[in-house]
RODO-2510 file (C-alpha; in nm, 4 decimals, decimal comma):
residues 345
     n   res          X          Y          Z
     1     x     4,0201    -7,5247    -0,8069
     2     x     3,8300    -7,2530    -0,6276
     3     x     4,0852    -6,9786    -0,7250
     4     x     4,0239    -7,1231    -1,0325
     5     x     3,6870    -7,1443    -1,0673
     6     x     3,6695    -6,7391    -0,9266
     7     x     3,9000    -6,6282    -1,2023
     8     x     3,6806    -6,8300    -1,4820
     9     x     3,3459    -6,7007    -1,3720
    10     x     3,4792    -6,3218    -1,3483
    11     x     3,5759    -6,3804    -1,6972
    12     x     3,2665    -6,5077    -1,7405
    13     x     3,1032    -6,2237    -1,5775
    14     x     3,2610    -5,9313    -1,5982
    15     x     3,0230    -5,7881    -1,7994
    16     x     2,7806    -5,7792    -1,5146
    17     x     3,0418    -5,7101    -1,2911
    18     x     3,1367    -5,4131    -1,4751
    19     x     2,7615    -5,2958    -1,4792
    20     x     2,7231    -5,2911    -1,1065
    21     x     2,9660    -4,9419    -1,0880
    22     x     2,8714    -4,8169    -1,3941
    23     x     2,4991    -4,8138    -1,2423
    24     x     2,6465    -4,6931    -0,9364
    25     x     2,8207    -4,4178    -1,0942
    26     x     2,5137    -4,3245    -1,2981
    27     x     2,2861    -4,3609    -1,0241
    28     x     2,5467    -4,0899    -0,8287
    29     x     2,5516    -3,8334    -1,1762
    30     x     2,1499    -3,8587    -1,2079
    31     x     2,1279    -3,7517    -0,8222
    32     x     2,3828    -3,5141    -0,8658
    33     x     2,2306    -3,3899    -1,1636
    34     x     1,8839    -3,3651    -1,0413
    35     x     2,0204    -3,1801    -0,6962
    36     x     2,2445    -2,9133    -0,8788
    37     x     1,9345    -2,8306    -1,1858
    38     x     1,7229    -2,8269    -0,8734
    39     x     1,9395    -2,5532    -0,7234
    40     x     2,0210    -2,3839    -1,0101
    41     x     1,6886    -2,3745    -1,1335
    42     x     1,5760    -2,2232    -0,8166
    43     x     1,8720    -1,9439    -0,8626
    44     x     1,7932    -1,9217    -1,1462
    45     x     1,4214    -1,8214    -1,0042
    46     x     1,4940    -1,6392    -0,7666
    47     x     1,7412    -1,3992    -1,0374
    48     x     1,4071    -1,4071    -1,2569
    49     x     1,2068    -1,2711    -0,9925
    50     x     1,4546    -1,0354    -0,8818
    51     x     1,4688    -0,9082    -1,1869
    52     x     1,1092    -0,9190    -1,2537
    53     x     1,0408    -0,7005    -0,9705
    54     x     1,3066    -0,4441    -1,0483
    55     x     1,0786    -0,3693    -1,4013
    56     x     0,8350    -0,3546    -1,2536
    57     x     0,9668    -0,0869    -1,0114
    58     x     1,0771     0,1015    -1,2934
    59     x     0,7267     0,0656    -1,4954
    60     x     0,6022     0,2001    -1,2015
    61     x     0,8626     0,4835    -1,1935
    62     x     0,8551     0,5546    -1,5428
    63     x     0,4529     0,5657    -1,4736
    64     x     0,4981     0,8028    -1,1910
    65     x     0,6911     1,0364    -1,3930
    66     x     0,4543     1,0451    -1,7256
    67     x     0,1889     1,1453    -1,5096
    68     x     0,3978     1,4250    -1,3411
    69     x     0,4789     1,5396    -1,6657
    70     x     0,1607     1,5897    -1,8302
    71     x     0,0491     1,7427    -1,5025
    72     x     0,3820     1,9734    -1,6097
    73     x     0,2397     2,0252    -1,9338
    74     x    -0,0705     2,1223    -1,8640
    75     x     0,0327     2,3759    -1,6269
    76     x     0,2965     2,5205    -1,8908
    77     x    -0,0227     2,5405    -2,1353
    78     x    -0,1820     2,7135    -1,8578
    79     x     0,0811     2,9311    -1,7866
    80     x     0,1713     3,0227    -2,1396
    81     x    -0,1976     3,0582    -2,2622
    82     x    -0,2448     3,3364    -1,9050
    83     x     0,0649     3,5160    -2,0944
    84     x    -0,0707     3,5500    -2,4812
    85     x    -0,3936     3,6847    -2,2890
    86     x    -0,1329     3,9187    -2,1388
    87     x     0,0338     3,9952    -2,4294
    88     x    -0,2617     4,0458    -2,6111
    89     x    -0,4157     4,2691    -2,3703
    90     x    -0,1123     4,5184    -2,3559
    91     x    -0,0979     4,5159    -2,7474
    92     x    -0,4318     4,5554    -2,8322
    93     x    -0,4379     4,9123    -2,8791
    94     x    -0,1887     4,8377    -3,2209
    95     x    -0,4259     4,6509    -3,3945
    96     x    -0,6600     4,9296    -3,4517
    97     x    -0,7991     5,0139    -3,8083
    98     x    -0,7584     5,3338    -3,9451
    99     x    -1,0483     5,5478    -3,8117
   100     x    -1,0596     5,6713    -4,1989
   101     x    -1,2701     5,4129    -4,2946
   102     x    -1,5504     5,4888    -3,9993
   103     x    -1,6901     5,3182    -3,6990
   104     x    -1,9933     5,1036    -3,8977
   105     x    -1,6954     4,9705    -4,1130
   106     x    -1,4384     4,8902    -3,8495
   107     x    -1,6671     4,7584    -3,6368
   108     x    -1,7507     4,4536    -3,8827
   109     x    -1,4369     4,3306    -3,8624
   110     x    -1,2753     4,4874    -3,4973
   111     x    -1,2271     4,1805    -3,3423
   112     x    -1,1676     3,9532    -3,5684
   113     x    -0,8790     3,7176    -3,5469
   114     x    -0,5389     3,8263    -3,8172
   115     x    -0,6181     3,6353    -4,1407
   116     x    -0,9864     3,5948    -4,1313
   117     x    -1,2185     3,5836    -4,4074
   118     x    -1,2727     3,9236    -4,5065
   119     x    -1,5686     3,8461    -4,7622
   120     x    -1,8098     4,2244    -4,6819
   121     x    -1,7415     4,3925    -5,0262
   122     x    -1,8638     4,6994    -4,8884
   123     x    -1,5535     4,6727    -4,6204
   124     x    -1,3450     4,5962    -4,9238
   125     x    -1,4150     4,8946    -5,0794
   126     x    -1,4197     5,1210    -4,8167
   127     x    -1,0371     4,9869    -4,7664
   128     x    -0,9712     5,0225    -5,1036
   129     x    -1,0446     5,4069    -5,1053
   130     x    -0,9650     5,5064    -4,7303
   131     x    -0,7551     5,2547    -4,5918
   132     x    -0,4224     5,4566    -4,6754
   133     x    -0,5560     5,7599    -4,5130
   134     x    -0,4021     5,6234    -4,1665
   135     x    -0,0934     5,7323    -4,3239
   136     x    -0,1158     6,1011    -4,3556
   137     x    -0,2898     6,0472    -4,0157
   138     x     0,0200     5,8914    -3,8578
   139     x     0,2396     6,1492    -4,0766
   140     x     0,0922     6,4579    -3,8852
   141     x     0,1513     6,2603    -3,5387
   142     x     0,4685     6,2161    -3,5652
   143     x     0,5644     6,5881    -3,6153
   144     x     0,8429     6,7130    -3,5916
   145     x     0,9908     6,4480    -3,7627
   146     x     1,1204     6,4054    -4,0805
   147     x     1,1092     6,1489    -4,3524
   148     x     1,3432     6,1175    -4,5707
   149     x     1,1563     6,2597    -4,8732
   150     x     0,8493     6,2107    -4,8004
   151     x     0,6529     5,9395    -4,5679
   152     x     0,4572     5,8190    -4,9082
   153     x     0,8347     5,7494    -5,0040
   154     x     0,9845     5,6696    -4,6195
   155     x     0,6995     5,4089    -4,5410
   156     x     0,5995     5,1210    -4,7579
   157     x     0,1867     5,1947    -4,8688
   158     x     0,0209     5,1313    -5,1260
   159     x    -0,0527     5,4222    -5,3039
   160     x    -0,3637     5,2780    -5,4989
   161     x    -0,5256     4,9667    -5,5642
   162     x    -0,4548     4,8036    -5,9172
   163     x    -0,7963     4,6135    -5,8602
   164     x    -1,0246     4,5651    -5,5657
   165     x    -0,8528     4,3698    -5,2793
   166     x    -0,9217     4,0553    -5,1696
   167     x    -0,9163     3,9065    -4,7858
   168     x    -0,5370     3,8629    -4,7841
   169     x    -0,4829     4,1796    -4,9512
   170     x    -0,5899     4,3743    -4,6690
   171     x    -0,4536     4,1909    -4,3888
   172     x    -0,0987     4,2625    -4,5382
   173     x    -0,1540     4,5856    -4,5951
   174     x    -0,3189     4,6300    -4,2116
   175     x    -0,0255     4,4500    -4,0934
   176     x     0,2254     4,6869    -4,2791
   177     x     0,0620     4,9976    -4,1192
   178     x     0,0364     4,8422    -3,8038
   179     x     0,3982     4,7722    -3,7844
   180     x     0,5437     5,0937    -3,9313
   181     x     0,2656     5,2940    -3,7399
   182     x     0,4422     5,1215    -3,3813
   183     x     0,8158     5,1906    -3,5176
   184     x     0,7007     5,5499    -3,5802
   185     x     0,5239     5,6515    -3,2826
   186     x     0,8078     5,4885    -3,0780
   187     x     1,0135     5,7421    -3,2104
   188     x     0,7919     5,9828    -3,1414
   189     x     0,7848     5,8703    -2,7672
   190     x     1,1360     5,9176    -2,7725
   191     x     1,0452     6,3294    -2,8631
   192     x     0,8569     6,3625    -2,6536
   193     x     1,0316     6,2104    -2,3102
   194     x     1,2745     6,4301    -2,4101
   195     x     1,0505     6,7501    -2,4226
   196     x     0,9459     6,6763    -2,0864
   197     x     1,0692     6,8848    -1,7865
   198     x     1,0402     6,8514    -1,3912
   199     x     0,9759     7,0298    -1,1103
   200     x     1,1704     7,0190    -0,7992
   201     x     0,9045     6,8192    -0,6481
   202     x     0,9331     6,5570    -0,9008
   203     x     1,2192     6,4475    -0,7938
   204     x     1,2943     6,1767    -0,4787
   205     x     1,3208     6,3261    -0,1508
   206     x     1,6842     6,2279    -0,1538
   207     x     1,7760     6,4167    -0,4717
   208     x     2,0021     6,7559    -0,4519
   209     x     1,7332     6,9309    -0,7658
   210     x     1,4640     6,9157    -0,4848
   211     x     1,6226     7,2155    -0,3146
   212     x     1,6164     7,4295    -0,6643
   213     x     1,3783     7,7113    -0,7175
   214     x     1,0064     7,6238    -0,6828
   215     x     0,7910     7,9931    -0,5735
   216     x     0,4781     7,9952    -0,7958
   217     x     0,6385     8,2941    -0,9910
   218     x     1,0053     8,2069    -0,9815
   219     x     1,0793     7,8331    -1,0332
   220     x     1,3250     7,5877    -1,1629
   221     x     1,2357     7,3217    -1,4560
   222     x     1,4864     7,0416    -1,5416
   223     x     1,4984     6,8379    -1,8727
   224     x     1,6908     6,5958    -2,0168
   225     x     1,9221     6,8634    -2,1992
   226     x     1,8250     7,1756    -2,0433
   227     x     1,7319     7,3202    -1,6926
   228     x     1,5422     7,6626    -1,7211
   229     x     1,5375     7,8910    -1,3667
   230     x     1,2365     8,0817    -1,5174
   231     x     1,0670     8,4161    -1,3111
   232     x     0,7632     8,6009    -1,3737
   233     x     0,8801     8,9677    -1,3884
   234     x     0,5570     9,2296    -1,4026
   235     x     0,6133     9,5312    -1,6437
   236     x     0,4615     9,8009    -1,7921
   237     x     0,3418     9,6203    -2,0973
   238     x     0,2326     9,3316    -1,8883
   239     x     0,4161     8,9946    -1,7807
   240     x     0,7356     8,8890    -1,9083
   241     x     0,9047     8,6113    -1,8562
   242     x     1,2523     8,6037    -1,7793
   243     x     1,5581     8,3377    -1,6480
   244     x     1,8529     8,1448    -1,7088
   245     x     1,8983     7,8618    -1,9261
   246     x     2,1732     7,5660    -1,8325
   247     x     2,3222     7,2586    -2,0998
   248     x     2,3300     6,9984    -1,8537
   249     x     2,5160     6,7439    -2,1318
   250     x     2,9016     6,8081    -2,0989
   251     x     2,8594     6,8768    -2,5314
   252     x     2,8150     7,1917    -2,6940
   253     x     2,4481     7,1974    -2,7547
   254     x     2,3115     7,3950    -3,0761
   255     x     1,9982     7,5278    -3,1146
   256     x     1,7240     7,4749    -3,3206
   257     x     1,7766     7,5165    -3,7216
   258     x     1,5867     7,8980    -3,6538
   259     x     1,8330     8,0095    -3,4305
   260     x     1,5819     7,9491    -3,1120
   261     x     1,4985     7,6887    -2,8901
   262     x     1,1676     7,6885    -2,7973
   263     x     0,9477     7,5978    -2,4938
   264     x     0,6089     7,5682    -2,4039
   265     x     0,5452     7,7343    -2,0392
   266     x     0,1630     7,6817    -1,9523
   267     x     0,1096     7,9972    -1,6942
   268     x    -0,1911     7,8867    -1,5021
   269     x    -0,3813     7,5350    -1,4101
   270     x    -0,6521     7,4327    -1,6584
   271     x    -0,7472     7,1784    -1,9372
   272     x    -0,8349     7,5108    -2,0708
   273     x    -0,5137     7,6885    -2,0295
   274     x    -0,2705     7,7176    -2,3405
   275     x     0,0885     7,7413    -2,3207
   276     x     0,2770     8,0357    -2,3853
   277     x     0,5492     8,0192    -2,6141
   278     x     0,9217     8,1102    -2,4895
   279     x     1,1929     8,1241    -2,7237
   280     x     1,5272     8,1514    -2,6031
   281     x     1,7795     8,3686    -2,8458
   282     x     2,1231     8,2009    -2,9959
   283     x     2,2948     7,9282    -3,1757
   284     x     2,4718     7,6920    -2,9364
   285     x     2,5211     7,6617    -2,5425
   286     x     2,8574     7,4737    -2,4132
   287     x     2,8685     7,1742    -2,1922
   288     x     2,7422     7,2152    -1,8694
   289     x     2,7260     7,6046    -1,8854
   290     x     2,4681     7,8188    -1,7738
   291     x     2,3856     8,1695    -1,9156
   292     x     2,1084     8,3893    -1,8953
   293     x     1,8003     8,4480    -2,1243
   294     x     1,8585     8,7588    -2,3397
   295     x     1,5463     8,9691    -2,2859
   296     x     1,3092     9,0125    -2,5879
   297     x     1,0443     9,1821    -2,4935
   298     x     0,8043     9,1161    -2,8156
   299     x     0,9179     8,7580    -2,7390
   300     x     0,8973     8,7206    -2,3950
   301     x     0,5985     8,9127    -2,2731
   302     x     0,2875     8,7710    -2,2084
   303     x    -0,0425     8,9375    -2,4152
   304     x    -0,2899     8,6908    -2,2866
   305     x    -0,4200     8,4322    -2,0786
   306     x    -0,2990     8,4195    -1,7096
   307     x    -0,0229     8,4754    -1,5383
   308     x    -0,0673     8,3055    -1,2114
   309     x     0,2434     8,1119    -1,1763
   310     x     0,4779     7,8511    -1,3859
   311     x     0,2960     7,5433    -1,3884
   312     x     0,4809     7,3360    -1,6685
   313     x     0,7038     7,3527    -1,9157
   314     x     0,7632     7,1304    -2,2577
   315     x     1,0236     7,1825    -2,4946
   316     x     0,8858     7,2459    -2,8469
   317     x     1,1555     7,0552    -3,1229
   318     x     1,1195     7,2154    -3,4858
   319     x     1,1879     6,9803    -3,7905
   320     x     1,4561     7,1053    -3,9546
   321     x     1,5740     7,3511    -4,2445
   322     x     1,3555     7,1538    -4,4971
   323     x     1,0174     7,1854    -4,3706
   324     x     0,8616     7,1340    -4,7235
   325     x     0,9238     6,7528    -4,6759
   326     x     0,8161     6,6834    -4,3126
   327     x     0,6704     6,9891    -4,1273
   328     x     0,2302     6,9739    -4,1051
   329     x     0,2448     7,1960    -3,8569
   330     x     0,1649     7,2449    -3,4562
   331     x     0,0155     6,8782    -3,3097
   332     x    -0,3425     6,9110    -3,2138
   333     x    -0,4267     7,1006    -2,9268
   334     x    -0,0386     7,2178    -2,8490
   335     x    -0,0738     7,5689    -3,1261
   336     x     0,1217     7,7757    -2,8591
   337     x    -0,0146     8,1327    -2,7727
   338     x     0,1687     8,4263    -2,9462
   339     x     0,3387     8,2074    -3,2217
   340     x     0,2835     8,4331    -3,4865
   341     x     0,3237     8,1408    -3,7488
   342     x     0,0862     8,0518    -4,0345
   343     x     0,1548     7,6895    -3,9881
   344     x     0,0093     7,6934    -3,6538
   345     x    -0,3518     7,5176    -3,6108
***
């Protein structure tokens, strides 16, 4: 009856019965729930914060690093503004304005910065009718050298105004001359490096040439080309000067185009002294070989100024066979003495 009665009322109440581990088994995945999103929310924190303060070790990086850059910057600014004043300085000799056009005129706009507002009409005109004059300026500095034709042809001017120029007129035309006025006196730099001769004493105290020739009246000038062993020889007539001349290129060497080559051979100190003018006979010298200076004695003798010692010596280049084109004569202040040439001035 009582095993009975136990199997009715579990029938009976097995709903209840069934409840009690279903609660139980609930109650077990709500605490195991609430334990593990406990946990895993604090991982999950702790990853947040990690991560939180590895940005913000970076912001602070990336922070660090802007402001060392713009310090950077600045000092490149610095650095690169201290050059252009630099630059400027050394070039500021090539932005003259042709002195053609006179000192109240170029002083109006000296300084000015390229492109400016050029708006003083009497500057305009001025430019208009003397601006070009630079040219023939620049033309007679450059002697000997040739253009091909003629520098109105060789260099890019403008030959006359159509009408009155405006602002950005001149500026090109300034900057033109500017330009070709730098390309040509380069090359005339280049003539006259070469012209230039040494003394013994020039040279490093290590050098071989120091032991040539160097007596006030018998001494030894070297050039790029040519090395003279010039002597003061008195005479009857007066001084003459005599010597040997050496090609120190391993090429044949030829003369100038008037069967000479000729050299400037100041004979005394002095601002005041001018150079006496020694040509040296023939048409060619071989490499490396040294000859001696045929004596001319309407060439070679000294008629005036002194004749104290050999001082210096510059080798004078002629322009050519066509000296219709190119040739305006002796550079200022360099006429040698006894030239005998028209052309001289």
């Amino acid at each position: 009856m009582a095993a009975k009665l136990d199997k009715e009322m579990m029938k009976k109440q097995h709903f209840w019965l069934l409840l009690i581990p279903l609660f139980i088994g609930l109650m077990l995945a709500w605490l195991g729930l609430f334990f593990g999103v406990a946990e895993a929310t604090t991982d999950k924190e702790n990853e947040n914060k990690t991560a939180k303060d590895n940005i913000e070790k970076a912001k602070a990086q990336a922070k660090k690093k802007l402001q060392l850059y713009d310090e950077q910057k600045e000092e490149l600014f610095k650095l690169r503004t201290k050059r252009w004043e630099e630059m400027w300085v050394q070039q500021q000799s090539i932005y003259e304005w042709p002195e053609a056009l006179g000192e109240e005129q170029i002083s109006k706009y000296k300084d000015a910065k390229f492109g400016a507002d050029i708006s003083d009409a009497s500057f305009k005109y001025a430019f208009r009718d003397l601006g070009m004059k630079g040219y023939e300026e620049l033309a007679k500095a450059a002697a000997p050298i040739q253009f091909a034709g003629d520098w109105r042809t060789a260099l890019r001017t403008v030959p006359s105004w159509r009408r009155d120029p405006e602002s950005e007129d001149i500026w090109l035309a300034i900057e033109d001359y500017w330009v070709q006025r730098e390309l040509v006196l380069a090359l005339t730099r280049v003539n006259k490096d070469a012209a230039q001769f040494k003394r013994p004493t020039d040279f490093p105290e290590n050098d071989p040439r120091r032991a040539l020739k160097n007596d006030p009246k018998e001494r030894t000038f070297v050039g790029r080309t040519w090395q003279l062993e010039l002597k003061l020889v008195s005479a009857g007539e007066g001084t003459t000067v005599q010597g040997f001349i050496t090609n120190l290129t391993p090429r044949l060497q030829p003369f100038n185009a008037t069967g000479e080559l000729w050299f400037n051979v100041w004979l005394g100190e002095g601002d005041d002294v001018k150079p006496f003018l020694f040509r040296v006979e023939g048409t060619s010298l071989e490499g490396s070989k040294r000859e001696q200076i045929r004596l001319v004695p309407t060439k070679h003798t000294v008629r005036e100024g002194p004749t104290d010692q050999l001082v210096r010596v510059e080798q004078v280049f002629d322009p050519g066979p066509s000296r219709s084109s190119g040739w305006t004569g002796w550079p200022s202040g360099s006429c040698p003495t006894g030239s005998g040439r028209p052309s001289c001035r």
